[in-house]
C-alpha positions in Angstrom: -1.9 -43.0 44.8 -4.5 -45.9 43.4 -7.2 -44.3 41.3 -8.6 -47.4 40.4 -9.3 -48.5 36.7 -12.2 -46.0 37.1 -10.3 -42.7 38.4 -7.4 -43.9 36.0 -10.0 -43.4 33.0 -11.4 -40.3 34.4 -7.5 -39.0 34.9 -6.4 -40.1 30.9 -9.7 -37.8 29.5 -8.8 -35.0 32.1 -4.9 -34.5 30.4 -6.2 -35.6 26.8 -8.8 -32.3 27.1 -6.2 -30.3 28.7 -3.7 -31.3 26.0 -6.3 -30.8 22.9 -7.1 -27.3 24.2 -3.3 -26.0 24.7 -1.9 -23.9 21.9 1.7 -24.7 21.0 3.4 -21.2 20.7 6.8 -19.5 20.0 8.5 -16.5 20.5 8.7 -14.6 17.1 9.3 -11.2 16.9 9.8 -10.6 20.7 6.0 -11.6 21.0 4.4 -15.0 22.1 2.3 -16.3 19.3 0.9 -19.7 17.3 2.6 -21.9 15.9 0.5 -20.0 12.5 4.9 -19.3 11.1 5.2 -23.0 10.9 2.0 -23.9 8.7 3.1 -20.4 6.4 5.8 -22.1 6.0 4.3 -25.1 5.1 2.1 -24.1 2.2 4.5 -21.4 1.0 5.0 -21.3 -2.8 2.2 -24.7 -3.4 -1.0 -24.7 -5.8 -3.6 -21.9 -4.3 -6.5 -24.7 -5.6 -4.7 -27.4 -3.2 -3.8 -25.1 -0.3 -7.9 -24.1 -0.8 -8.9 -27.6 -0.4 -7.1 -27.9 3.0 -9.0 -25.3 4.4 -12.4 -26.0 6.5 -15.5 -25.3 5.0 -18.4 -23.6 8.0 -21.1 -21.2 8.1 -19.9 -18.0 10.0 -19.9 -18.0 13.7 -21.7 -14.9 15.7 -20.0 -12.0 15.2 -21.0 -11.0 18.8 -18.0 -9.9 20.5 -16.3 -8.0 17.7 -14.3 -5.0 18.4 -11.2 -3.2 16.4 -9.7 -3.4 19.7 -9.6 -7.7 20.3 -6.8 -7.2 17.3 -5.2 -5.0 19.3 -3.5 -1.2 19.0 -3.6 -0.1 15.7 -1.3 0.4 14.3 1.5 -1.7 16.5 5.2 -2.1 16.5 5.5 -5.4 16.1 8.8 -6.1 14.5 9.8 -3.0 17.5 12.1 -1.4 14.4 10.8 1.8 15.8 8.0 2.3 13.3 4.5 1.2 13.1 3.0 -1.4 11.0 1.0 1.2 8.8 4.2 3.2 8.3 6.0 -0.1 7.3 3.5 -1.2 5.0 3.2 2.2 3.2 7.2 2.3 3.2 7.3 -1.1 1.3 4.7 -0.3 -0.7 5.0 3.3 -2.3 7.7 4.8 -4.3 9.6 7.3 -4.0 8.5 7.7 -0.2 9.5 11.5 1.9 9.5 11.2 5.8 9.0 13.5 8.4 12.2 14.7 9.6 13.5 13.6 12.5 11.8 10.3 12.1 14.4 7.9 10.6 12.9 7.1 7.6 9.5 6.1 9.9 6.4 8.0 9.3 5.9 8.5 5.3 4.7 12.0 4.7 4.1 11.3 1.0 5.0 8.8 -2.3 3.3 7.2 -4.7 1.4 3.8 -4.9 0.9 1.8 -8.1 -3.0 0.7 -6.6 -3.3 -3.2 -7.0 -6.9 -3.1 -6.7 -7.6 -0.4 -9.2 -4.9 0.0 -11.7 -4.3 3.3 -10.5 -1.6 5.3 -9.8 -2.3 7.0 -6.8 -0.5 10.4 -5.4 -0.2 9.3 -1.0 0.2 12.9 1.1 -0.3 13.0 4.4 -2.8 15.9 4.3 -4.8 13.6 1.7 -4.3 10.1 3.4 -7.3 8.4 3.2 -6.6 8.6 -0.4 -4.6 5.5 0.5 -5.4 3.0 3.1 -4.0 0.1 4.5 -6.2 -3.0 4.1 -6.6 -6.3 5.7 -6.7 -8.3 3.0 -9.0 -11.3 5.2 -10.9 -8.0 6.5 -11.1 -8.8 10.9 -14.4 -9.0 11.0 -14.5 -11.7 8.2 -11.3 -13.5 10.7 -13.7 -13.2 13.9 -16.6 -15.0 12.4 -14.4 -17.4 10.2 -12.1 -18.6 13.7 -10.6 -15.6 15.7 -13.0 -15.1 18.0 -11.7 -18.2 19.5 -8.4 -17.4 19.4 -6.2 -15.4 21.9 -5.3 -11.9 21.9 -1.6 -12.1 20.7 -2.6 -14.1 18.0 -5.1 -11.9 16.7 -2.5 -8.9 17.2 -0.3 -10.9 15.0 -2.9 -11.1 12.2 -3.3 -8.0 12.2 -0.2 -6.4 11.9 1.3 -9.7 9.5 2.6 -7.9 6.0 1.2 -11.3 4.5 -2.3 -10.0 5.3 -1.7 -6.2 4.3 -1.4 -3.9 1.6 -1.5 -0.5 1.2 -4.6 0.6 -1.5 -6.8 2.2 -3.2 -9.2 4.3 0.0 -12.8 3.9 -1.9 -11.8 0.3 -2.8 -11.3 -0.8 0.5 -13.9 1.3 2.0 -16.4 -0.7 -0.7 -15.2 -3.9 0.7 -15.6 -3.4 4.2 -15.5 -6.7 5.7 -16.4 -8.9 2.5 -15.5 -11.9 1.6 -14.4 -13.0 -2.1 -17.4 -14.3 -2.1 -19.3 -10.7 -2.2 -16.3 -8.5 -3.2 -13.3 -9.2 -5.4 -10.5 -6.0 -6.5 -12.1 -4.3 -9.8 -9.1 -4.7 -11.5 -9.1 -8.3 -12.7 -5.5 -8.6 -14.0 -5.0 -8.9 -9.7 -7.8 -11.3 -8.2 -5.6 -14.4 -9.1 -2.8 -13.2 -6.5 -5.4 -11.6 -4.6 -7.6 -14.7 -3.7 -4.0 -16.2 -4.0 -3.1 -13.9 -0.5 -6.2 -14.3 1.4 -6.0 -18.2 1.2 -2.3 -18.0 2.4 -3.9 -16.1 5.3 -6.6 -18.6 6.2 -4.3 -21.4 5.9 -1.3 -20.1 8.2 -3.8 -19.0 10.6 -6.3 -21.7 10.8 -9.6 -19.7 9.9 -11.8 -21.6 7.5 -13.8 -20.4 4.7 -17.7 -20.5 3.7 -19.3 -22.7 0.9 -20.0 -19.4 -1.0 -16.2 -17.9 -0.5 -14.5 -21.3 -1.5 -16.6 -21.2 -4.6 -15.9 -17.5 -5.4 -12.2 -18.6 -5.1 -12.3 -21.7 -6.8 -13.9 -19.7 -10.1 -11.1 -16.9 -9.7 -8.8 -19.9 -10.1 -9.9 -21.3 -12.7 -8.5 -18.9 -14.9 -5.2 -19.5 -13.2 -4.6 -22.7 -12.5 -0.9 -22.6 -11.7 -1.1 -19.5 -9.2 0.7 -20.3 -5.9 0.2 -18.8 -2.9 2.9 -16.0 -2.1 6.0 -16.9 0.3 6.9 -14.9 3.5 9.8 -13.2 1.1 7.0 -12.0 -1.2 5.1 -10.7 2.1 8.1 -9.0 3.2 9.4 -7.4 -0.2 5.9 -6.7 -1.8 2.1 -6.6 -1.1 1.6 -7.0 -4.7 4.4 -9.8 -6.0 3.3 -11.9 -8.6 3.7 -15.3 -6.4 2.2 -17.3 -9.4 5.9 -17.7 -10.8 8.0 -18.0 -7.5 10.5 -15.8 -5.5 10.4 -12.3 -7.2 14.1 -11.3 -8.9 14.8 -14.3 -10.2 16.0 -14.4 -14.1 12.6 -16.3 -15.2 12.7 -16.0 -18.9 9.4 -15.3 -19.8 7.4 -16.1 -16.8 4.7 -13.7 -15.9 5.3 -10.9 -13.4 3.3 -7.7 -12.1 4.5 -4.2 -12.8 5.8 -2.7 -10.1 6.4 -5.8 -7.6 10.3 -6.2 -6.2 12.5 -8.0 -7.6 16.4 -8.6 -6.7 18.4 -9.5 -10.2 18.9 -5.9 -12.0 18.6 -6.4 -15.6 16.5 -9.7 -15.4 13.9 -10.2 -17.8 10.3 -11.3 -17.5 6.6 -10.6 -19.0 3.0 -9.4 -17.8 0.0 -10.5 -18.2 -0.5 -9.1 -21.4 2.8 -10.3 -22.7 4.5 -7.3 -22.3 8.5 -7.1 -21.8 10.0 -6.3 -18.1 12.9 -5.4 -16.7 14.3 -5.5 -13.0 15.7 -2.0 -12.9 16.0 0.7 -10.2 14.6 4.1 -11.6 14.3 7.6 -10.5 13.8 8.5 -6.6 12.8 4.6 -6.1 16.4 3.0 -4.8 14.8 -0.7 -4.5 14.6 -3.0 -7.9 11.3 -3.6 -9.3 9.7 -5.0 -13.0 9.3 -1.8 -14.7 7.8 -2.2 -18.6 10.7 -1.7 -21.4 8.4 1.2 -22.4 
């Protein structure tokens, strides 16, 4: 068929569009989604500040259109190990965790979570759950106006339900922050918003959402006090909410690096320091059977 120099044009701009607007995906999980894995994987363990600068800086969109639902079921199967994400997020997050029987080891019926966002130690029951809640660290609402509205259902669902983007926490602290920003709210406990800021920037970065003038400034100035903090890998996701991903892969023997208390770690008997210089160890303790840094005291 001749198109002539004209229609051949007119053909070229057609499939360059077309291409532009396609969204590469794979099949992780058992689910189709972005190619988001890939750019994690990218930025894991480099400088917060840098991985900050590659991000887009807009005004928010509209948030017409937002609904708890265009992020899917809560709370999904994802990983389809037979438990929901809010179950696995609470498993990997509290002590000392009791099921319900009959449940394999699925729906957490009580433990105990050392808050990140508080400093807290915080008693989780079922009859008392809201006592503990499971939060989105880059809140949905703040992902719709910031990039997901534009996105496609499955790869909202996967932001939702990432462990990157989720931690279990303080119920009045995350209830405070609704669906703020850094910019307007930042964890009261202080010792955290370097790995906090930290986590929301990996977020925005492996999905693609951008962040305001006012939020990259509120993160820039949380930085400042820790120049070296990296954003967390997909191990730190997996094995804590609340690793310490300024100093690399939790569990290794770091010799005086600085690590949180309570945050897994792999190497029993390895040795490391918190931010107030205290002495940790890796050690397994009590009704917890995982290895975390645990103070000397």
């Amino acid at each position: 068929m001749n198109l002539g120099r004209a229609g051949s044009a007119l053909l070229a701009l057609t499939l360059s569009l077309g291409l532009a607007g396609c969204e590469v995906t794979n099949d992780v999980g058992g689910s189709t989604v972005s190619g988001s894995d890939s750019k994690a994987k990218a930025y894991s363990g480099q400088s917060a500040t840098k991985v900050l600068d590659t991000l887009s800086v807009k005004g928010r969109s509209a948030n017409t259109g937002y609904d708890r639902d265009q992020f899917g079921t809560a709370w999904k199967d994802v990983d389809h190990n037979g438990c929901d994400t809010r179950n696995d997020i609470l498993k990997r997050d509290l002590t000392g965790e009791k099921f319900r029987d009959g449940t394999k080891e699925c729906v957490v019926v009580s433990g105990t979570l050392e808050d990140r966002y508080t400093g807290e130690t915080i008693k989780f029951t079922k009859e008392k759950a809201s006592l503990v809640q499971i939060d989105h660290l880059v809140a949905l609402q703040n992902a719709w106006v910031t990039g997901a509205s534009q996105w496609t259902e499955e790869k909202r669902t996967e932001l939702a339900n990432d462990p990157l983007n989720l931690m279990a926490a303080d119920g009045s602290s995350n209830s405070s922050k609704g669906a703020g920003d850094a910019a307007t709210w930042l964890p009261p406990n202080k010792a955290f918003r370097c790995d906090y800021v930290a986590r929301q920037i990996a977020v925005k970065a492996k999905y693609g959402n951008w962040v305001t003038k006012g939020e990259k400034s509120a993160m820039s100035g949380v930085l400042e006090g820790c120049p070296d903090q990296k954003v967390p890998t997909a191990k730190d996701a997996e094995s804590s909410a609340g690793a310490d991903s300024s100093s690399g892969d939790a569990g290794s023997d770091n010799g005086g690096d600085v690590e949180t208390p309570g945050a897994f770690c792999s190497d029993e008997g390895a040795k490391a320091e918190d931010s107030d210089g205290d002495t940790l160890t890796c050690s397994v303790k009590g009704d917890d059977d995982r290895a975390r840094w645990r103070s000397a005291n």
